[in-house]
DOSEDO-888698 format. One record per residue (C-alpha): chain; residue in three letters; x, y, z; residue number from 1. Coordinates in Angstrom, 2 decimals, m for minus. Layout:
<nodes>
- c,r,x,y,z,k
- A,ALA,X,Y,Z,NUM
...
</nodes>
This chain:
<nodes>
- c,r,x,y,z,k
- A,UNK,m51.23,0.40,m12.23,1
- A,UNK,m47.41,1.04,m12.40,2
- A,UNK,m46.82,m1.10,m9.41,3
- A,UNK,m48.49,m4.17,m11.37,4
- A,UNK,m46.91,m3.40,m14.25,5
- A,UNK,m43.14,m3.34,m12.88,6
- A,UNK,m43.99,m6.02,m11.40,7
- A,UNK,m45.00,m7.61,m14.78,8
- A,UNK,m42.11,m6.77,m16.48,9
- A,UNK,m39.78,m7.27,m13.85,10
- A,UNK,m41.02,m11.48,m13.88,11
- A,UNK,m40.34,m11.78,m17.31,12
- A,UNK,m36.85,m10.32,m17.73,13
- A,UNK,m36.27,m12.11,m14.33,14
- A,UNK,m35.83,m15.07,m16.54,15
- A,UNK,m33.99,m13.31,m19.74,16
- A,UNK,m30.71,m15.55,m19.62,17
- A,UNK,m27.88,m15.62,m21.91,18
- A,UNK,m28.11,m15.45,m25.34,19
- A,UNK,m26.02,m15.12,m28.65,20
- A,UNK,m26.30,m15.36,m31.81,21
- A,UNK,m22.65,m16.51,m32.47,22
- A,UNK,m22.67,m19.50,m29.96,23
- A,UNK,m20.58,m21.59,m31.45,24
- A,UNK,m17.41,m19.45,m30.71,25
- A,UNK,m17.71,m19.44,m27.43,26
- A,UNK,m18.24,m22.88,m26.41,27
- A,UNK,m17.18,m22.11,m22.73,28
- A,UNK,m20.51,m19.72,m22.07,29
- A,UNK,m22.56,m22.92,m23.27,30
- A,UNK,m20.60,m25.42,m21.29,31
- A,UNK,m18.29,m25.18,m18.30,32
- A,UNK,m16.48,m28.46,m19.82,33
- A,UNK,m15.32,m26.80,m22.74,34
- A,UNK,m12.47,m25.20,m21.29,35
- A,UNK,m9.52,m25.65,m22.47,36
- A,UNK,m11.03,m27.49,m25.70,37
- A,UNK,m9.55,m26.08,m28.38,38
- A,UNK,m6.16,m26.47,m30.81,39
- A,UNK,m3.80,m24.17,m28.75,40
- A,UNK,m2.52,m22.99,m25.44,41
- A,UNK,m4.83,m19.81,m24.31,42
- A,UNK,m7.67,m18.11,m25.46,43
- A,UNK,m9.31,m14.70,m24.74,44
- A,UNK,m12.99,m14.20,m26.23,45
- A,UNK,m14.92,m10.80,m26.17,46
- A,UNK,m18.56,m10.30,m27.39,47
- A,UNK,m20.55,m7.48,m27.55,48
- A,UNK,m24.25,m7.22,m28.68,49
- A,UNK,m27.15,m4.85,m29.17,50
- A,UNK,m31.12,m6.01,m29.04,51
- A,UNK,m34.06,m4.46,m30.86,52
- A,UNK,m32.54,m0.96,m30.54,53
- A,UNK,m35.58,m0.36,m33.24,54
- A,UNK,m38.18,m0.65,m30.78,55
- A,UNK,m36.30,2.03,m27.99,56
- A,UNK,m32.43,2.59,m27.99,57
- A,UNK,m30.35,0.48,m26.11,58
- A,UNK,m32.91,m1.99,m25.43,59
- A,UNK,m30.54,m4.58,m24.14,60
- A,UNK,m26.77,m4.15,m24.33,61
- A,UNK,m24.88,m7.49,m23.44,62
- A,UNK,m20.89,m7.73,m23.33,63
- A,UNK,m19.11,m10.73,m21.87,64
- A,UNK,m15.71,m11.42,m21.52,65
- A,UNK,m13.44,m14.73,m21.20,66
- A,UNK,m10.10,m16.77,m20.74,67
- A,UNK,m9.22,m20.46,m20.49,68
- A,UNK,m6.81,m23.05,m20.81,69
- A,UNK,m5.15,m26.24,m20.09,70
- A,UNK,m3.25,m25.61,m16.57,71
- A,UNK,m1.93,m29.69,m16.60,72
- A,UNK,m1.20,m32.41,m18.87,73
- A,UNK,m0.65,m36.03,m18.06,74
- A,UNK,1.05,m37.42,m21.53,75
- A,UNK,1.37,m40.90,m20.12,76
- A,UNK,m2.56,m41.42,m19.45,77
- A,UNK,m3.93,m39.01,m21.58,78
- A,UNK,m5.46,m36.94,m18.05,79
- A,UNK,m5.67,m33.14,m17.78,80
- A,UNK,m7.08,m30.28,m16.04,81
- A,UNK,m8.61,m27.47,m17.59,82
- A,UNK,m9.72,m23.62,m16.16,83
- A,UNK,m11.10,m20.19,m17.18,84
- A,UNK,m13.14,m17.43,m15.71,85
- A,UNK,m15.02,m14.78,m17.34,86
- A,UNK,m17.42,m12.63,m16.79,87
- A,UNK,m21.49,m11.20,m18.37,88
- A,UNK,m23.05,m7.99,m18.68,89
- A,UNK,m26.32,m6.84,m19.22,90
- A,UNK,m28.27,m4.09,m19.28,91
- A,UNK,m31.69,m3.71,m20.23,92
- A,UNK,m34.37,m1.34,m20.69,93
- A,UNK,m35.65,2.13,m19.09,94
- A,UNK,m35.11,1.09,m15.64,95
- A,UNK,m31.24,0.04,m16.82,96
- A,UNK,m31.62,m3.44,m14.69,97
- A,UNK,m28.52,m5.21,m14.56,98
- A,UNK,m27.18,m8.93,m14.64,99
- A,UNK,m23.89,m9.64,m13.81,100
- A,UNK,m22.33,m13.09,m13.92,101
- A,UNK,m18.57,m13.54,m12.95,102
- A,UNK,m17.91,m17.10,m12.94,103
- A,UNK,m14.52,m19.23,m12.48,104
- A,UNK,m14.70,m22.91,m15.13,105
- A,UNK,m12.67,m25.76,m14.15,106
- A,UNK,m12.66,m29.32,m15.98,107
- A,UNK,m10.85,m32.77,m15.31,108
- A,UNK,m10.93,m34.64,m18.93,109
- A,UNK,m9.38,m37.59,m20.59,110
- A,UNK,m8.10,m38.70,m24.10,111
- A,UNK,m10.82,m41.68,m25.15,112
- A,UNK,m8.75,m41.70,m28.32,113
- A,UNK,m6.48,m40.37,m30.77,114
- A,UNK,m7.01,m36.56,m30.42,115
- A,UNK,m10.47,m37.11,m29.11,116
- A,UNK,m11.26,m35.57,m25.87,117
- A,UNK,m13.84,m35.76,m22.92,118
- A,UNK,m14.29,m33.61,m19.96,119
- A,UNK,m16.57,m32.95,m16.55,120
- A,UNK,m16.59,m29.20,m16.03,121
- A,UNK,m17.97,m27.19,m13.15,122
- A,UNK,m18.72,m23.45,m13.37,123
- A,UNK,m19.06,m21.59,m10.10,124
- A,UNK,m20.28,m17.87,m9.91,125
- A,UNK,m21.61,m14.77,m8.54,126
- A,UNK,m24.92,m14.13,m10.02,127
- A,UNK,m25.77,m9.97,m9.23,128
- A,UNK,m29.10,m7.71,m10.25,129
- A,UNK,m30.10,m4.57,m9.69,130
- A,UNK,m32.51,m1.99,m11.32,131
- A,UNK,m32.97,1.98,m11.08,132
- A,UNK,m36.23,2.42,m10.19,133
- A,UNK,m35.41,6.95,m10.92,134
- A,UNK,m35.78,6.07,m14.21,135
- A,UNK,m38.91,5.13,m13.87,136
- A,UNK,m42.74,7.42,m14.78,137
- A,UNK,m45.55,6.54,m13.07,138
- A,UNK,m49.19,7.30,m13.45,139
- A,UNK,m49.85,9.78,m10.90,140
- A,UNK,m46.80,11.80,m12.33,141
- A,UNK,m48.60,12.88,m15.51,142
- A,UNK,m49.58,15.93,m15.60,143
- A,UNK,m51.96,16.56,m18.52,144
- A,UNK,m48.74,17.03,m21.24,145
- A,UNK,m46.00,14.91,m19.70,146
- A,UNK,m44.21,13.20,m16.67,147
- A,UNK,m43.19,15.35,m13.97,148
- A,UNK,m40.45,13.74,m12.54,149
- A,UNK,m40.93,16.06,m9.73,150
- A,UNK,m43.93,14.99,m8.20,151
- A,UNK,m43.45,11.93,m5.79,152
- A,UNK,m44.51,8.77,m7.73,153
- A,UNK,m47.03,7.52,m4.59,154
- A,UNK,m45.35,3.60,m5.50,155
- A,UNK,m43.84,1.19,m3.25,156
- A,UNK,m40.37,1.25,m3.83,157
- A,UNK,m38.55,m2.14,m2.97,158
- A,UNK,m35.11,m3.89,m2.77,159
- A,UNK,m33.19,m3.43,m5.99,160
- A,UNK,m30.20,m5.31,m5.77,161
- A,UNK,m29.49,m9.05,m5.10,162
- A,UNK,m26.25,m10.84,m5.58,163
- A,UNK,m26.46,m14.79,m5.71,164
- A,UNK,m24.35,m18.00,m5.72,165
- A,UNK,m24.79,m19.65,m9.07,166
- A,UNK,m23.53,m23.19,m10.08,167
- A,UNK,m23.28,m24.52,m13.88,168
- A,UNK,m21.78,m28.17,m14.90,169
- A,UNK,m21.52,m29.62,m18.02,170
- A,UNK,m20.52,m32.62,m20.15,171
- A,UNK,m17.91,m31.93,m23.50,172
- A,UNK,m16.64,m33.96,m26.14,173
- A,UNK,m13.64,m32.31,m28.50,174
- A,UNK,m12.27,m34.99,m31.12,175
- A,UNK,m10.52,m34.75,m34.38,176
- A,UNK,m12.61,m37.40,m35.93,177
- A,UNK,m10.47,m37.66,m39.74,178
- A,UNK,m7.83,m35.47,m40.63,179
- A,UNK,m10.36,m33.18,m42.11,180
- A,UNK,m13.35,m33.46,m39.51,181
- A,UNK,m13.27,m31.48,m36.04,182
- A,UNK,m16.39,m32.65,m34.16,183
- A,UNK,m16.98,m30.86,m30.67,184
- A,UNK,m20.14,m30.67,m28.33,185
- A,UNK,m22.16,m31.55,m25.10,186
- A,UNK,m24.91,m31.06,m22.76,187
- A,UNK,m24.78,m28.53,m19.66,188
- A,UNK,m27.39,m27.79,m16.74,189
- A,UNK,m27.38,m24.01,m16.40,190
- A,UNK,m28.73,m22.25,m12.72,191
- A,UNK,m28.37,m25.66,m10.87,192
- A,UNK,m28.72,m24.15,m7.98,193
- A,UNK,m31.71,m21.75,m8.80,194
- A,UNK,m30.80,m18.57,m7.71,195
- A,UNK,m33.51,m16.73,m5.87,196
- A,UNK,m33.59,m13.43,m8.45,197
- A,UNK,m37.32,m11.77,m7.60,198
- A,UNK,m37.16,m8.15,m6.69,199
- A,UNK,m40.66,m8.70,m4.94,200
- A,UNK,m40.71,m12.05,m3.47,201
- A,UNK,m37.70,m14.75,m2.16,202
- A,UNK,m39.50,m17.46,m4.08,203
- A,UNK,m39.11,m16.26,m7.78,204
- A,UNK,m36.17,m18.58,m8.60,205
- A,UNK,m34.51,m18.56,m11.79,206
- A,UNK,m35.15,m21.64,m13.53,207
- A,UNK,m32.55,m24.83,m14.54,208
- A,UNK,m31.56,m24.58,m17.94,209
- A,UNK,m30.40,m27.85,m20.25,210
- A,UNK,m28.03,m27.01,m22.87,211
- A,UNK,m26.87,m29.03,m25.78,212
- A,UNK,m24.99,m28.04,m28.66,213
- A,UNK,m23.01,m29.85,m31.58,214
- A,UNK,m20.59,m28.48,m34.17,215
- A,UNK,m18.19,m29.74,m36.73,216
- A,UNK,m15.55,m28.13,m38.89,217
- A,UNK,m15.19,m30.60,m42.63,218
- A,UNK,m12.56,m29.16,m44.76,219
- A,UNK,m13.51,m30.63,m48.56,220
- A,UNK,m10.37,m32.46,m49.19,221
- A,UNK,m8.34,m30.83,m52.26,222
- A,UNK,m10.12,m27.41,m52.31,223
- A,UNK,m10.52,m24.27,m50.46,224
- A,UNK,m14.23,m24.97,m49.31,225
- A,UNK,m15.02,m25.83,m45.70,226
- A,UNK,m18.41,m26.59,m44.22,227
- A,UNK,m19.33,m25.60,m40.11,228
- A,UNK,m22.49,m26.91,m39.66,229
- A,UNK,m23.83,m25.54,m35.99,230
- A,UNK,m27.57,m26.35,m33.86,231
- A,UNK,m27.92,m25.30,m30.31,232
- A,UNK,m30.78,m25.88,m27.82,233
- A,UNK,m32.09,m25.12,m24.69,234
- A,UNK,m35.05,m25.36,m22.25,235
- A,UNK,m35.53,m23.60,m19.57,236
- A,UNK,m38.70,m23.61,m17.18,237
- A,UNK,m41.48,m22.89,m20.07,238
- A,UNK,m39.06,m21.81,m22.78,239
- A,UNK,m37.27,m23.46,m25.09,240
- A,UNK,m34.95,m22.79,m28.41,241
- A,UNK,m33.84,m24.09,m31.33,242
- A,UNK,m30.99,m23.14,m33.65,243
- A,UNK,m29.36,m24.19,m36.46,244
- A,UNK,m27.28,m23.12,m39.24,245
- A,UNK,m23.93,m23.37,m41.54,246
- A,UNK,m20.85,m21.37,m41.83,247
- A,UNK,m19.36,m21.56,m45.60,248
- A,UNK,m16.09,m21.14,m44.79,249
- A,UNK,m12.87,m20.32,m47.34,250
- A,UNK,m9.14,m21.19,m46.67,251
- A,UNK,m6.86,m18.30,m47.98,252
- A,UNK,m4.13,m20.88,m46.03,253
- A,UNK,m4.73,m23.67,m44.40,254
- A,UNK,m2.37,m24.42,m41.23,255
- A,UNK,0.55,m26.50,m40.62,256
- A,UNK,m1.07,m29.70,m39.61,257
- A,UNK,2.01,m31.21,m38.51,258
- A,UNK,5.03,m28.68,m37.73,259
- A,UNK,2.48,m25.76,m36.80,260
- A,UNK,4.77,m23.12,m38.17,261
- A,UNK,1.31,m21.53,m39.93,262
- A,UNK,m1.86,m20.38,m38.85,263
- A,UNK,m5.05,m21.04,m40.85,264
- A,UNK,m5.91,m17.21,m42.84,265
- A,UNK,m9.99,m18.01,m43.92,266
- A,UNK,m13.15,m15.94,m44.49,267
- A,UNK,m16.20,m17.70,m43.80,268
- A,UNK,m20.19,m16.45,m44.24,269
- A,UNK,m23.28,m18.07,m42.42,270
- A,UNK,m26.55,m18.16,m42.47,271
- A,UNK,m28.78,m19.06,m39.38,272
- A,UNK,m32.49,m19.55,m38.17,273
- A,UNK,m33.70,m19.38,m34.71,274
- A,UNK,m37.18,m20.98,m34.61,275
- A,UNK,m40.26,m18.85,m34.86,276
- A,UNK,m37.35,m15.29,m33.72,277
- A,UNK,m34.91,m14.48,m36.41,278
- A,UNK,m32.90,m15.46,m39.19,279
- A,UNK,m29.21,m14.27,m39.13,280
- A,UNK,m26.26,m14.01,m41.28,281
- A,UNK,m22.96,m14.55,m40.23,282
- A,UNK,m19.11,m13.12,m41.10,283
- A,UNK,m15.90,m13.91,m39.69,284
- A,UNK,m12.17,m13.41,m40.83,285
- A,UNK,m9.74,m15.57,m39.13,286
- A,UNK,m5.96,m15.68,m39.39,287
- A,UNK,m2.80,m16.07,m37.32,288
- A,UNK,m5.03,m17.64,m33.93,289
- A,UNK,m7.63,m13.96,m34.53,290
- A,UNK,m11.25,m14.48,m35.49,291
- A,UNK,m13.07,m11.41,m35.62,292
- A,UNK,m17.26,m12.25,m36.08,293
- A,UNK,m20.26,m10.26,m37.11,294
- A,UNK,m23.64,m11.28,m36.86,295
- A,UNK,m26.78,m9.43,m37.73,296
- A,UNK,m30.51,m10.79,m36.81,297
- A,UNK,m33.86,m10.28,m38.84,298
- A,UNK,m36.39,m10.56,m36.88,299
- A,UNK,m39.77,m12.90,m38.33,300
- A,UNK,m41.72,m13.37,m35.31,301
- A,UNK,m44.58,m11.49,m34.18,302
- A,UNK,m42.16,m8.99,m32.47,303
- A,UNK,m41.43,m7.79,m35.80,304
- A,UNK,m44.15,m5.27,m36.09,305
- A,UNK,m42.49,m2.96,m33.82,306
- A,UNK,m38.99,m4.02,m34.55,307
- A,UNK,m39.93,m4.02,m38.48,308
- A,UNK,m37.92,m6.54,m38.81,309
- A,UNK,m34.55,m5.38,m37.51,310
- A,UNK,m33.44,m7.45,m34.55,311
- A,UNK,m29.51,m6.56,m33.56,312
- A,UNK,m25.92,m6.78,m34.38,313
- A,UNK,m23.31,m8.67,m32.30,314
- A,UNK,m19.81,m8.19,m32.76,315
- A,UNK,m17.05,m11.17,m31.09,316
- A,UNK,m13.24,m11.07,m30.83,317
- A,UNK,m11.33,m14.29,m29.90,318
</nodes>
């Protein structure tokens, strides 16, 4: 019985792939051509977030970790070449199995039009997993009042660790639209090459996953108030997600447009759904090229009688 139900287990989070609830700050871990894509010369990005913690602690613990940039600029033709490498950590459940993705970006894209941008990105990587099977109680260890984790479990103990070559690619468009609209999005192929990832068999294969994601930035002329509308989807093999949402955003100051001497200072508060899962607020306080994020998830699915409807907090630093 605790053969077949590792086993069970061990196919489903086989297929657990990235997933946050503040996506729309890091648009390189949705798309490899987003690098680069942004007002500025470099960026760093840090995430960190905790999963149904209410059902066992330390469910799943994700952190990820990130850098890109423009490395060339053609003025004359409007060409460039963009790059970035980060890396993705997770670690779930009693048997602490782990998924680590570190993964180089690199993008050649092309100004269609005035401060509108479109790029081809390819994402490269090392896909790793590996799970303690110590930590572990099996049937045969229980001895009337509790699991001796002296006596031998009598299981089949296989290969824990495997270590991959993954491939990503993806699509971007970046574009200042109006003086007040920012407009950025694409669609990506995630796994292209479909990692083998079973801990049991060579043919469990992690499964493609199709990305797209749109978001905009309107600044209400003559006021404070901003709107950041946000939807992301995916599907991958059987599964498939949909969310959507707005950030209400507030300019304390609003940047130099023109001689860039000042950094945009805002507060901004969100609220989110992700179909039949969770609905999630948002925070963030940005100022002087910082955004610091929050995001907490409330859990409405069926999941939510064990989780009673706490689902996890995620904390992001760019």
């Amino acid at each position: 019985i605790g053969s077949l139900v590792l086993m069970f287990v061990s196919s489903i989070n086989a297929q657990q792939d990235r997933h946050f609830s503040l996506f729309y700050v890091s648009q390189l871990e949705l798309n490899p051509g987003a690098a680069g894509m942004f007002s500025g010369d470099v960026q760093f990005f840090t995430n960190y977030k905790n999963q149904w913690s209410s059902i066992t602690p330390n469910l799943y613990k994700t952190i990820t970790g990130s850098v890109d940039g423009k490395v060339y600029k053609n003025t004359s033709n409007g060409t460039f070449i963009a790059a970035g490498m980060g890396f993705y950590n997770d670690v779930a459940g009693i048997g602490k199995m782990k998924t680590n993705i570190y993964a180089a970006s690199v993008n050649v894209g092309i100004e269609i039009a005035d401060d509108q941008f479109l790029s081809l990105g390819l994402r490269p990587g090392l896909f790793q997993r590996s799970i303690d099977y110590t930590s572990f109680t099996w049937s045969n260890q229980w001895n009337g009042v509790e699991f001796d984790s002296g006596t031998l479990p009598g299981e089949s103990v296989f290969f824990g660790n495997i270590a991959k070559f993954d491939l990503n690619t993806g699509l971007y468009y970046y574009g200042d639209v109006t003086e007040d609209i920012l407009i950025q999005g694409g669609v990506a192929l995630h796994h292209v090459t479909r990692p083998s990832i079973g801990f049991v068999s060579t043919d469990e294969k992690m499964y493609m996953k199709t990305v797209f994601n749109a978001s905009m930035i309107y600044k209400i002329r003559h006021s404070k108030i901003g709107l950041a509308p946000n939807v992301f989807a995916f599907i991958q093999g059987p599964n498939k997600e949909l969310t959507f949402g707005n950030d209400f955003k507030y300019y304390i100051k609003e940047s130099s447009k023109y001689t860039g001497y000042f950094d945009e200072t805002s507060l901004s508060i969100g609220i989110y759904y992700r179909t039949q899962d969770a609905i999630y607020s948002t925070f963030f306080f940005n100022t002087s090229g910082f955004s610091l994020g929050v995001a907490y998830d409330s859990n409405i699915s069926g999941l939510k009688a064990a989780t009673n409807g706490m689902g996890g907090m995620e904390f992001l630093l760019r």
